[in-house]
C-alpha positions, 0 to 999 in steps of 0.5 A: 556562221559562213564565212563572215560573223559579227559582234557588238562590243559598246561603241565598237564593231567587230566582223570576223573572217573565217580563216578556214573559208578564206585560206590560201586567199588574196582579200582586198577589204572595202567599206560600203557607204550609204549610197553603194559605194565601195571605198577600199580600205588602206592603214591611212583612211583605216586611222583617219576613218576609225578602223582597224584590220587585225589577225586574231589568235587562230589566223582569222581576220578581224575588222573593227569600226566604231560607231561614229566611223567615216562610213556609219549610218546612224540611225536613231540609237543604231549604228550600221557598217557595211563591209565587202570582201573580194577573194581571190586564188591569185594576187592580181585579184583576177576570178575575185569572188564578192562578199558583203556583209552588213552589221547593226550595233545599239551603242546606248547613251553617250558620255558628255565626252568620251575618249577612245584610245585605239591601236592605230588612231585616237578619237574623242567626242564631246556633246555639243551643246547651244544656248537657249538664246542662240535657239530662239534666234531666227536668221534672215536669209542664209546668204547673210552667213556665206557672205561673212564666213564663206568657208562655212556650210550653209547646213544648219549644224556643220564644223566649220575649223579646227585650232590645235593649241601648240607650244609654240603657236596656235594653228588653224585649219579649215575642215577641208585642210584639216581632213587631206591632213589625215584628220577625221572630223563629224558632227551630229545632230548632238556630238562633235568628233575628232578622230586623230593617227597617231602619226598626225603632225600635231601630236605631241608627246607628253610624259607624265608620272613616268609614262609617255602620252600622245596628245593633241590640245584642239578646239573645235569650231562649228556653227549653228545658224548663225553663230559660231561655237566652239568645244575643247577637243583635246585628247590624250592617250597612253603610248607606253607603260607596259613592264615585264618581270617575272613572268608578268606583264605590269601594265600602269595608266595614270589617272590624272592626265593633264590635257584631259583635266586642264581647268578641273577642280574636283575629280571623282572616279565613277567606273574602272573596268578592263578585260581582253578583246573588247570583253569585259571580264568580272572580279571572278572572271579575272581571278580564274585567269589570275589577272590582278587589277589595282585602282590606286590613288593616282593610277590604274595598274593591271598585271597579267601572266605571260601565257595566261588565258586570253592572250596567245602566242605567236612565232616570232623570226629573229635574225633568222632564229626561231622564237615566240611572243606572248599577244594580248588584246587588253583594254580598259575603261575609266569613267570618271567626274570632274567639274569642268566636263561631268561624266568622262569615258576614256577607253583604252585598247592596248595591244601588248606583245612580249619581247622576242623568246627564242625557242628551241625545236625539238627534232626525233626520229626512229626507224621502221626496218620493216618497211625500211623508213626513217621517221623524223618527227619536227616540232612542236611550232604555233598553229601560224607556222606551215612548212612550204620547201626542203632543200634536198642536196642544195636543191629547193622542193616544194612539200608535194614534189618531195615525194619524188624524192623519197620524202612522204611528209603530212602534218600533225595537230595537238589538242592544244592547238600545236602542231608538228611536221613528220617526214617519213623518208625511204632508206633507199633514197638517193639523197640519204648519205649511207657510209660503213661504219663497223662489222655489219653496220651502216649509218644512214645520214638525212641531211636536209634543210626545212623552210617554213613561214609564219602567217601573220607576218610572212618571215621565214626561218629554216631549220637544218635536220640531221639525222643519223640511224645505224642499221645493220644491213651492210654486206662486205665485198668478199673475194676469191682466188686461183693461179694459173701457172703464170699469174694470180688472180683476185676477182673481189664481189662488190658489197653494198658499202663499197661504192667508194672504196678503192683498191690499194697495194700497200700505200700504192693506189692502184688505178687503171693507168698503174695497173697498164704500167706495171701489165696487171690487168684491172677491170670494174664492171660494177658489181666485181673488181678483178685484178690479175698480176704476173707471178714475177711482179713488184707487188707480189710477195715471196714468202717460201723458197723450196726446191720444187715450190715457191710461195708467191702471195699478192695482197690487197687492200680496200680503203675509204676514197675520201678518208683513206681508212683501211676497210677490208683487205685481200690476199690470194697465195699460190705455189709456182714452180722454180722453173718460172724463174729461169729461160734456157734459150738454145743459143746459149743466152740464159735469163735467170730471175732471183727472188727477195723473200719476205725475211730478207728485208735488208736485201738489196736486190741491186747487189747481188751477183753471178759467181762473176761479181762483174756480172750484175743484175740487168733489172733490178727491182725492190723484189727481183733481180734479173740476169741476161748472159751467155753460158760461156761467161760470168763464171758459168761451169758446164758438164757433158753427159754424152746427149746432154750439155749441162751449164751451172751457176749461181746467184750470190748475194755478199754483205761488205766485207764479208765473203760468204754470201748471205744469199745463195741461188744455184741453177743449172740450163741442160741442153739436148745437142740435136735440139740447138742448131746455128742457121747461118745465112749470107745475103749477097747484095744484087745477085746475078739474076737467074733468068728463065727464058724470055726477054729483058734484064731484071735486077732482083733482092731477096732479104730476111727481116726481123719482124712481120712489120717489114721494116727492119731488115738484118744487116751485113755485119748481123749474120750469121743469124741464129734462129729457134726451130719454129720460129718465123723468118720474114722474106721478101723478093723485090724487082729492082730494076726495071721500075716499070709500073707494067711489070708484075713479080711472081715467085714461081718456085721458091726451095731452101738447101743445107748450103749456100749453093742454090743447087745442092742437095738435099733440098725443100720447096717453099712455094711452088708454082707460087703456091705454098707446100702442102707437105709442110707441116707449117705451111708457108704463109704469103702476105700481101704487099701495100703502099707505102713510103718505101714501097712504091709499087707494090706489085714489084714485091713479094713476101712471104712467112717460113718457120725455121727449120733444120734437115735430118736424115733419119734421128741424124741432123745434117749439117754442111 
């Protein structure tokens, strides 16, 4: 059939274009006229002109003209309407392809009036009739007539003015007027026509016997020769009358319209019959589709089943809500006898659509494990619905760029014309929500918003999809850990449900920032999350307090980042030695750290005490209490087994009003007595200058700092210092005096003695020649001298870097 076919139906034409060959196309629709040209098609020249463009039941699009349309040629017993179509892939119409098709049409014989009620126009014409008289008349000369009636035609047959008969006043108008007035007008060689918009400014409406008419009372003026005629034509057509109940739509036209039998005086009824898209249907026809057509006293009633066959259904948008209407093309024709006018045809073509039902849209879906999708099932819609975007994450995709996200969606059609959208959507997608939901479990979540649009009407409706499926792929985060004598250790694996759980201790969230405060060490690379705490920590818990072991265990938690929820915890316990707890320093300062085990809730490590209660902790936390004191103080006893020197005390821990301590830790410091010593060293500020020979005056200083940084020296009131064997003692030789940016210091020979005199035995190079001392066994160590605000000339100073020593002579230590 090509892209294009037609159909005769009585008086009208029908062209159809395929929806298949023109889809995804922008038309313009012209009429062609007798001569070629191409007059393009809008709705007022289609109401003036007697034409109609509709969408059918499958989206083709239907042209229909009546036979006495603006552009009909008429030949004989046969109408011709030629029709040309331009397509176009884009809307300014650029690369149009052209179609014309050309339709012929018998259209019988003619009613001596006939009345068409269409959709968008009304149409009547009447036969036009002359005296035998007036046909025998021979006018002289034609100028006779243009003369008197100057806006007449000179043709022999034309309409000359047309009078609309209005309550209020008659009016006239010229057939010039009357067509920029929207009014379509012809005449043949044997009917008069009058085609009427409904939007006409001369319409009146009209109820009677409860229906609502349109209807324009005319008389129509043509000559012929040189007589002036005139027919009635007034016509009337039903603009309402539909009901719906039950299901069925009750479809009533009255028989007797006023306008139409105004100075009728018998009626008699010839014919009534009805049927859909311009298809006439039989008695049987119509009771297969359980269609009921009543031809009562006064009226015409039809009643049709929503959703019978013959009509369709169509989507609907209302208020953005999804719904149908039921459509059907009805039309009816009523011939009847009457007095004034003999045979009178009225044809009516009603276009009935159903209010607004919304529907619901049924979404499923399941899951394929093995090629891990989710398919999501949406629909049923109309065959007028095409799904044309998602928004995925608040991001709008087009159906094709959809699979770049993880989204495969192709379309399915139904025997009954139906169809509906499959998304199959990869488990791995990015915008699919994955959360832990229990043991082995994962809910995967699809959250998206699908936009479709409905062909005839282009409104558009969205419908949100949510699906959620369990599956049980979730690997938990798994954990190991070990001590080192110092610390314990937590190194977590990270699973596939943990992305967004963080680490807690307790009720303390533990971020790399508290981590750093506390001098835990936090690290993330992504797949582990390990975490090192000290043995002496807040956060470590002591569970077990015995004389050679101490239980410490440190507990951790993973919870939900937004929710909060517990979702997995950790803990790694280890067995310190008590020894951990306390320092012996050789000069006699013991630090003693005392521990809040687990059971002892009501434990105010604040409180507790040395056998000296003045003697208080100097830190205390919530778990530790730290002491700092010298062991002749705080109640300290001490007993000497002749190498070794013995100090004991405890940590005591008194409710109020109660002397027996609920808290007892005792400890002892032993001390080997060649193992400590008292370096005493006196700084004499500028001594005299031991000058080798040469020439000037120098003025030198040697100092001892505290730390390498050279910038806090000890002070006169800080000696003597007492040092540890091996620890380092930060010296520096400065030339005072000459300031002289020329002049270099070099140390030459540089020797430590058992006394202050500088000549005393015995004795120890630390530099020679400038250089360090080979024979010892930690060597000196020079450090280089930079400028600075206190150092000006870096060239006028030395330092140098000795570990702290004592002599001996044999296993004797030697003192002065």
């Amino acid at each position: 059939t090509g892209p294009m076919s037609s159909e005769c139906l009585g008086n009208l034409l029908r062209i159809t274009l395929s929806a298949e060959y023109f889809e995804n196309k922008y038309l313009s629709l012209s009429v062609v006229d007798q001569y070629g040209t191409a007059w393009e098609l809008d709705e007022a020249m289609a109401a003036q002109c007697g034409y109609r463009v509709t969408h059918s039941t499958r989206s083709s699009i239907e042209f229909h003209a009546s036979a006495l349309s603006c552009h009909s040629h008429l030949e004989k017993d046969v109408f011709t309407v030629t029709i040309q179509i331009k397509a176009s892939p884009a809307p300014d119409m650029s690369n149009a392809t052209t179609h014309l098709k050309s339709a012929s049409c018998h259209y019988g014989l003619w009613s001596p009036r006939e009345l068409i009620c269409g959709s968008n126009y009304m149409e009547v014409s009447v036969r036009r009739e002359v005296p035998q008289s007036i046909k025998d008349f021979v006018q002289d000369e034609h100028e006779d007539w243009t003369l008197v009636f100057p806006e007449a035609k000179a043709e022999e047959a034309s309409i000359w003015q047309i009078v609309f008969h209005q309550p209020e006043e008659k009016r006239a108008l010229l057939v010039s007027n009357a067509w920029s007035a929207g009014y379509g007008l012809n005449a043949t060689d044997s009917r008069v026509l009058l085609r009427v918009p409904y939007t006409a400014a001369q319409v009146q409406l009209v109820e009677d016997q409860g229906i609502t008419f349109s209807v324009l009372r005319s008389s129509t003026f043509y000559k012929y020769q040189w007589v002036i005629l005139m027919v009635d034509t007034a016509v009337a057509c039903p603009v309402d009358g539909v009901d719906y109940t039950n299901k069925t739509i009750t479809w009533t036209v009255p028989k007797y319209i006023p306008p139409l039998s105004a100075g009728v005086t018998s009626f008699k009824d010839v014919l009534v019959e009805a049927g859909v898209d311009l298809h006439k249907l039989s008695a049987k026809e119509m009771a297969s589709r359980k269609y009921v057509l009543l031809n009562e006293l006064n009226a015409i009633m039809m009643k049709i089943p929503i959703g019978a066959e013959g009509g369709y259904y169509k989507t609907s948008v209302s208020n953005g809500q999804l719904g149908a209407k039921y459509s059907i093309n009805l039309f009816l024709e009523h011939q009847w006898e009457d007095s004034k006018w003999g045979l009178t045809k009225h044809t009516i073509i009603k276009e009935i659509e159903t209010p607004f039902e919304q529907a619901e849209v049924t979404i499923t879906y399941n899951l394929n494990l093995s090629a891990r999708l989710m398919n999501v099932t949406v629909g049923t819609f109309l065959p007028d619905v095409e799904l044309v975007n998602l928004t995925i994450e608040g991001v709008a995709v087009t159906v094709p760029e959809a699979v770049q996200h993880g989204y495969l969606i192709h379309r399915t059609r139904y025997t009954n014309g139906s169809k509906a959208y499959v998304m199959q959507v990869s488990l791995d997608a990015p915008s699919l929500k994955k959360e832990y939901m229990r043991e082995d479990m994962r809910a995967y979540t699809l959250n998206v918003t699908l936009t479709f649009i409905t062909h005839s009407s282009s409104e558009t409706f969205v419908i949100p999809v949510i699906a959620v499926s369990a599956v049980k792929d979730a690997v938990l985060p798994s954990a190991r850990g070990f001590c080192d004598g110092r610390n314990l250790h937590l190194i977590i694996t990270r699973g596939n449900v943990d992305q967004n759980w963080l680490p807690f201790v307790s009720d303390w969230h533990l971020t790399p920032e508290a981590a750093q405060k506390y001098n835990y060490s936090l690290r993330d690379n992504g797949t582990h999350l390990a975490i090192s705490v000290p043995f002496l920590s807040s956060h470590v818990n002591y569970e077990g307090f015995y004389t050679s072991a101490i239980k410490a265990s440190f507990y951790l938690t993973l919870k939900d980042g937004i929710t909060l929820a517990q979702r997995s915890d950790f803990s790694v316990s280890c067995i310190f030695s008590p020894t951990e707890l306390i320092q012996c320093l050789p000069n006699g300062t013991v630090i003693i750290t005392a521990i809040k085990l687990v059971d002892d809730e009501d434990l105010d490590t604040a409180l507790l005490v040395l056998r000296d209660r003045q003697c208080k902790p100097s830190l205390a936390t919530e778990k530790t209490a730290t002491f700092k004191f010298n062991v002749n103080t705080c109640g300290t006893s001490r007993k000497f087994n002749g190498t070794a020197m013995t100090y004991e005390n405890e940590v005591l821990y008194f409710r109020p009003g109660n002397d027996t301590p609920m808290y007892q830790l005792k400890f002892l410091c032993s001390y080997a007595v060649e193992q400590t010593v008292d370096v005493r060293y006196e700084s004499k500020k500028n001594p005299p200058a031991s000058i080798k020979p040469g020439f000037g005056c120098l003025a030198l200083s040697l100092k001892l700092f505290k730390e390498k940084s050279y910038s806090d020296p000890y002070q006169e009131s800080e000696y003597p210092v007492v040092k540890y064997l091996r620890e380092a003692l930060y010296f520096e030789v400065e030339l005072l005096q000459p300031k002289d940016s020329r002049l270099d210091l070099n140390l030459h020979d540089c020797w430590a003695t058992n006394s202050p005199s500088q000549d005393s035995l015995p004795q120890w190079p630390i530099l020679i020649h400038g250089c360090e001392n080979n024979k010892d066994s930690y060597r000196t160590v020079l450090h280089k001298v930079n400028y600075s605000l206190r150092v000006k000339f870096p060239q006028h100073l030395k330092r140098f870097e000795v570990r702290m020593f004592t002599f001996v002579q044999g296993t004797t230590l030697l003192q002065e």
